[in-house]
N, C-alpha and C positions, 0 to 999 in steps of 0.2 A: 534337579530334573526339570528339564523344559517342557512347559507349556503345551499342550494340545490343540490348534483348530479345528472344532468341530460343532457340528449343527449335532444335538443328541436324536439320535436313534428313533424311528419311530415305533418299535414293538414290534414291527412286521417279520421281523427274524427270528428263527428259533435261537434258545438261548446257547445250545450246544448243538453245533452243525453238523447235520446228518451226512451221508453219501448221496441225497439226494443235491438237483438242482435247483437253486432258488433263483429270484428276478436279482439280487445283489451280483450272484455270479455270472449270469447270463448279460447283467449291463457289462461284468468288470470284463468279461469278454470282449464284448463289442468297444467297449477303448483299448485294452490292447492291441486289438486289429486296426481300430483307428489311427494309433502311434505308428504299429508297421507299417499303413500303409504312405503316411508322409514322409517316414524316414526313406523309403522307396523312391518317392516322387520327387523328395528334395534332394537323392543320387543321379535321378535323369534329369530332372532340370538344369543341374550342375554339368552334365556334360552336352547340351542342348545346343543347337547352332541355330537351328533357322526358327525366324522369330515370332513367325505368327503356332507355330506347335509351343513353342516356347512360353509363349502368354498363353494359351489354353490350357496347358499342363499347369503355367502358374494360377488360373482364375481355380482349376480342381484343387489342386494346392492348396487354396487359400477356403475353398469349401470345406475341405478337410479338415483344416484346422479349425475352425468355426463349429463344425458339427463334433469334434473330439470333445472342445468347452464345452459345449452344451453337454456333451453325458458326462464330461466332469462333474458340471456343477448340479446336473442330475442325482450323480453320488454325493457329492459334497450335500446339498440341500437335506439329502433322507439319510445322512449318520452316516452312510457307507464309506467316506472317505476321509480318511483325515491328516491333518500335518500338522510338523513336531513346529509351534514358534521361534522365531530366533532369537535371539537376548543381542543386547545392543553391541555387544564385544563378540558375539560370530559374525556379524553386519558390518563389523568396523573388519574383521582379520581377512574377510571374500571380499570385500571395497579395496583391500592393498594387495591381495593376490592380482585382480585384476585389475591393477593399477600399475603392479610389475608387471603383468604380459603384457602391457599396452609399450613398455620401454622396447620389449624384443621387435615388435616389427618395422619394418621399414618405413621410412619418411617418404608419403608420396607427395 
């Protein structure tokens, strides 16, 4: 079994989750929405022509993803988030998966 990153918990949570809302679900919230709203901005910038909308769409853009990390690492900091380690051989098997898609595209 792999590994855990994680900052431990700070107590702030109940130990069995009520119906009620807490600041944990109320952040995971607001990244959720954060992640919709780049993956949004990063469909209209893709189809974007004129370039001064095009760099202000991307200067928001790039706010966004700035302030997403930030309540990441908000969760990650207070226990709320955490992720599974990779062990050196899933590291090596996603290093040749996309090492094979790099063969498929075109030589520019």
């Amino acid at each position: 079994m792999a590994a855990q990153i994680a900052v431990p918990q700070t107590g702030q949570l109940p130990k069995v989750k009520g119906p009620e809302i807490n600041d944990r679900d109320r952040i995971n919230d607001i990244l959720s929405f954060e992640k919709y709203l780049t993956n949004g901005y990063n469909t209209g910038l893709n189809e974007m022509q004129n370039p001064k909308l095009r760099q202000t769409v991307f200067d928001i853009l790039n706010d966004i993803h700035q302030l997403q990390f930030k309540i990441f690492d908000t969760m990650f900091q207070k226990g709320w988030y955490k992720m599974k380690a990779a062990d050196q051989q899933e590291i090596g098997q996603i290093q040749q998966q996309f090492a094979n898609y790099k063969t498929q595209f075109p030589q520019f």
